[in-house]
C-alpha angles and dihedrals in degrees: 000000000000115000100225117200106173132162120207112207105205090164089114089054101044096066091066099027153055128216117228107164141034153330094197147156115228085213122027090244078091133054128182122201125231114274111258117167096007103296133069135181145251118203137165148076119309109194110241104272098019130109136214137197135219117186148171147160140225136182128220121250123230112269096268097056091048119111109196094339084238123121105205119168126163126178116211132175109278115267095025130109103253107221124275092231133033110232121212095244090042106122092186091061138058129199126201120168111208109237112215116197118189125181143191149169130219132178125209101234086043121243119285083033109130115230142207132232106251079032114125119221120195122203124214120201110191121195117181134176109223094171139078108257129034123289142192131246114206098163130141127218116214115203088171099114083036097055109050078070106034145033122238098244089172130041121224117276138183121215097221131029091241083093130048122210122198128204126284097256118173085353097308143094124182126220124217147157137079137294123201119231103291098012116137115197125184131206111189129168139163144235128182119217118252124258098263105250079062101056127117117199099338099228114097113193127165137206136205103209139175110254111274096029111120128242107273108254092230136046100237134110125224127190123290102028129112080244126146118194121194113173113205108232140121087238116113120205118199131177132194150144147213117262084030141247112308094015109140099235124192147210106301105027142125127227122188124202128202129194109198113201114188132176115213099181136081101250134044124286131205110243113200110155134148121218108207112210102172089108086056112044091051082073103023152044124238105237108164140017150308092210136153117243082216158351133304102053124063121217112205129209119285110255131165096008095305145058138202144241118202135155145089122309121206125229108273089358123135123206125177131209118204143167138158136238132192112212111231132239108282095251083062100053136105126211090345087248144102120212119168124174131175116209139182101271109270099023124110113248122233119283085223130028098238108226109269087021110166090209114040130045128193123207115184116210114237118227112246125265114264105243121243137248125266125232109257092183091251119144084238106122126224081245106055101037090055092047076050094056092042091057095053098043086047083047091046086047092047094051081050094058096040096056092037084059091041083047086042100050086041094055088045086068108043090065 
């Protein structure tokens, strides 16, 4: 009989990982220890010609809880150093880099934006590989509650052949292929809106699914779904703010915001739109409003961090919204930043606020001001005692570098 005295590492598995089964012997000659520090052992007496298994399993963590996304593990005999790398013909070590696909789905105009019928609408599906090793898309695309008001004028592409796209059959196409670690792929296509004696219930909205999910029954979309939304109407819905959109605000100040409803048809529209202000009241105080500037629409209450507009809107008619905040002390903010967005009641608003975006504005929150000294009556001058201070804070910055590479190097080491 062989004395076996092994050590499994599984420390470069256990940062994107979590174990949930094992270690264990498939006979009792060998026993294997619990797993502290990342490692345990394996020890005993294996009969000449047998074999014996040890086995366990592990299951890979989400994205924020991954270390390297890479699942390196090595045994070694017991007492010895295991090697630094894994090489390719190495049978004591296994590699397995972690894939990361993450998808979304975008809409020019962007989604909540209201369209026309002759307007054209292009789609954006964007697949990205976040991970460390290569990784599939199986993902289907549903056009159902697109296609009963507007045409596919463009089928779906990808932009590289990683992907294959098939073609839209009973108001879906599916998406498939691999992506290696880093690599971004688009799929875009584009629809144009009915005439309007052709639509059907005037709200496209459009969903990214896994193969097999049904289309959803509504055309809504709810947080947390790839979902676009465009509602068909002649009613144009504008937001903005003084000072505008991307300005840095302080403690102190006021911000007003104005929603602008206008109605370019000929006949009366129904208005019914939510302004969400969470990402605003967490930094700020409602001071005035919202109020109508004048009849026809009706603005309810804010509750809940948000507030509605809803009425008739006559034909060629134009109706604002506005109210003001006052943006708090810093101790009293939330996350420094003002998002605001108005969306079509019902529908999920955007996780970000694009750049030129009609419905939705961003205010960052400037830090304050640091006070200043006050005049002891000494003979040290403002220069010199600000070159002193900028000594010590390049000193303090100096000392900072020097221990994160010492850390560096230590850490280094250590693997």
């Amino acid at each position: 009989m062989d004395v076996t005295d092994w050590t499994d590492d599984l420390g470069g598995v256990l940062d994107d990982a979590e174990l949930t089964d094992g270690p264990t012997a498939s006979t009792g000659a060998l026993t294997a220890s619990e797993v502290a520090d990342g490692r345990f052992t394996v020890d005993g007496r294996v009969a000449a010609g047998r074999s014996v298994t040890v086995t366990y399993t592990v299951r890979v963590l989400p994205e924020d809880a991954r270390g390297d996304d890479t699942l390196e593990n090595v045994v070694f005999p017991s007492g010895s150093t295991p090697p630094a790398d894994c090489a390719a013909d190495d049978p004591l070590c296994t590699v397995n880099p972690v894939a990361e696909i993450v998808d979304s789905k975008s809409v020019s105009p962007e989604t909540n934006t209201t369209v026309r019928p002759g307007q054209e609408l292009t789609y954006t599906l964007t697949f990205t590989n976040e991970g460390a090793g290569p990784g599939d898309v199986d993902r289907v695309d549903d056009l159902r509650h697109v296609l009963d008001d507007a045409d596919l004028t463009r089928q779906p592409a990808a932009s590289d052949d990683a992907l294959s796209v098939s073609r839209v059959q009973d108001g879906r196409f599916s998406v498939t292929g691999r992506l290696a670690a880093g690599q971004t792929v688009t799929v875009t296509y584009t629809v144009t809106v009915k005439a309007a004696d052709e639509l059907g219930d005037t709200r496209l909205a459009n969903f990214l699914l896994d193969p097999g999910t049904p289309t959803p029954r509504d055309p809504v979309c709810t947080d947390g779904e790839d979902c676009t939304y465009n509602p068909v109407s002649d009613v144009t819905v504008v937001k903005s703010a003084d000072p505008e959109s991307g300005t840095e605000v302080r403690a102190g100040q006021d911000v007003t915001y104005r929603l602008t409803f206008r109605n370019e048809g000929a006949g009366a529209e129904t208005i019914d739109y939510t302004d969400h202000m969470g990402g605003v009241l967490d930094d700020a105080d409602l001071v005035a409003g919202p109020t109508a500037d004048a009849d026809g629409l009706t603005v309810s209450e804010v509750v809940d961090d948000r507030f509605s507009v809803s009425g008739e809107l006559a034909g060629g008619r134009t109706v604002a919204v506005t109210y003001t905040v006052t943006v708090r002390e810093d101790e009293d903010q939330g996350d420094h930043d003002l998002g605001n967005v108005v969306t079509v009641t019902g529908q999920a608003p955007a996780d970000t606020c694009p750049q030129g975006s009609l419905l939705c504005t961003e205010h960052p929150v400037g830090s304050p001001s640091p006070p200043l000294l006050a005049y002891t009556g000494s003979g040290l001058t403002a220069v010199a005692l600000v070159t002193g201070l900028g000594l010590l804070v390049c000193g303090a910055g100096a000392l900072l570098l020097a221990r994160h590479s010492r850390n560096g190097r230590r850490l280094q080491a250590g693997l």
